[in-house]
C-alpha positions as CSV (number, residue, x, y, z in Angstrom):
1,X,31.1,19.8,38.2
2,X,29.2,16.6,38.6
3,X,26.9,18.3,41.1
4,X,25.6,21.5,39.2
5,X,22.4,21.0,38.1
6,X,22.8,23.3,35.3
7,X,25.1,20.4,33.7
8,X,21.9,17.5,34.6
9,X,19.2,19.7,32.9
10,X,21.1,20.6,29.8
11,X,22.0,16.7,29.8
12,X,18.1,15.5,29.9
13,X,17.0,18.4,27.6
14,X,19.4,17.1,25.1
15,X,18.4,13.5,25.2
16,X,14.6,14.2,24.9
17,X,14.7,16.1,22.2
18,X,17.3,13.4,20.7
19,X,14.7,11.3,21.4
20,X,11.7,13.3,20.0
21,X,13.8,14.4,17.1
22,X,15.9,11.9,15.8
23,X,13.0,9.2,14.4
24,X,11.4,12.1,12.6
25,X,14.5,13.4,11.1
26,X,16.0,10.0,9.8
27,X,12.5,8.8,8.4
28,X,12.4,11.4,6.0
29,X,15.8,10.2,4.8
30,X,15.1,6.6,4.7
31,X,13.8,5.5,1.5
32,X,10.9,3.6,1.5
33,X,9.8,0.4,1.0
34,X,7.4,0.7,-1.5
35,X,4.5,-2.1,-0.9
36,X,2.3,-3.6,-3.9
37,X,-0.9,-4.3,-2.8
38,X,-2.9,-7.1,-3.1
39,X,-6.1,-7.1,-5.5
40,X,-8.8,-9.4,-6.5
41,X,-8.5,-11.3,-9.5
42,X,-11.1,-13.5,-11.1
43,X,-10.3,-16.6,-13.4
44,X,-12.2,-16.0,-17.2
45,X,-12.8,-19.9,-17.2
46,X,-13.7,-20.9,-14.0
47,X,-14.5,-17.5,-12.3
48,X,-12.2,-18.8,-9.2
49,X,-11.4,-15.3,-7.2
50,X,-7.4,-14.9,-6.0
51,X,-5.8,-12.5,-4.0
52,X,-2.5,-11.5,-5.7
53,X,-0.1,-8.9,-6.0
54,X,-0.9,-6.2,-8.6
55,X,0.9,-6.2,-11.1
56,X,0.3,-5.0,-15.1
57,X,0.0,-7.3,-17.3
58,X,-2.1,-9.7,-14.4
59,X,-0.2,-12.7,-12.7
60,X,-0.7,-16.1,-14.7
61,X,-3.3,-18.1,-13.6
62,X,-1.6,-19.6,-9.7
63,X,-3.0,-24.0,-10.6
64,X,-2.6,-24.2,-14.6
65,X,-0.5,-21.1,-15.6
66,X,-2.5,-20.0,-18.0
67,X,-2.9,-15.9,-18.3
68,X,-6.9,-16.3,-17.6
69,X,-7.0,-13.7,-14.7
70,X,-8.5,-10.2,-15.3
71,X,-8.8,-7.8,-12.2
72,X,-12.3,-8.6,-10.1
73,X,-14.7,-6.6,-8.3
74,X,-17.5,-7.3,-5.9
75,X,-21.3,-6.8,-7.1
76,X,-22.5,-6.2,-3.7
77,X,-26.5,-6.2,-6.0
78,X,-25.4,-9.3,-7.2
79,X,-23.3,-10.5,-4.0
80,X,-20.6,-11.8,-6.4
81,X,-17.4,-11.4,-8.1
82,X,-17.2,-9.6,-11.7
83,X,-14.6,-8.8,-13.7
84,X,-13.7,-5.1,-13.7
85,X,-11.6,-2.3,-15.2
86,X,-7.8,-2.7,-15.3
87,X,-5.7,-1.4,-12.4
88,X,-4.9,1.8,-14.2
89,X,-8.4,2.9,-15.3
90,X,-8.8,2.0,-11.1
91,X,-6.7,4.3,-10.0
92,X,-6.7,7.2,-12.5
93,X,-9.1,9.7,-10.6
94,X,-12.7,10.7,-12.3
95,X,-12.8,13.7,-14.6
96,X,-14.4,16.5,-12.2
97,X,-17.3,18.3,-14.7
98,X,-16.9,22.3,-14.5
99,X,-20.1,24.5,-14.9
């Protein structure tokens, strides 16, 4: 038995598709980690920029606690920070115009 070769291919077929098979199979299962990015925010007093973790409503402000940060985005015209829309109005997709 342990010299048909019949037994050795059926043995490495099985263990590469194992291999090819299982990692696809038991990542759809696994839940994911969902991940909050990170996004600009700019102070209201002292327009200091900070890179912190979204969240709704915005962090407090990281040195004096106070809730002066608003979302930021970069004026490349200007080449500096601005304050901008709030995350959801940043993620909600454009209206597309029909004709």
């Amino acid at each position: 038995m342990r010299r048909d070769p019949r037994l050795w291919v059926f043995l490495a077929a099985t263990v590469l598709a194992a291999w090819l098979l299982v990692p696809r199979v038991v990542g759809r299962w696994s839940p994911g980690r969902a991940v909050a990015a990170d996004i600009d925010y700019i102070c209201r007093e002292t327009q200091e920029v900070f890179r912190l973790p979204a969240s709704s409503p915005p962090p407090p402000h990281p040195q004096t606690g106070r809730a002066t940060l608003v979302p930021a985005v970069y004026d490349p015209a200007k080449q500096a920070w601005r304050p901008g829309p709030p995350p959801e109005l940043r993620q909600r997709r454009p209206a597309t115009t029909t004709r």
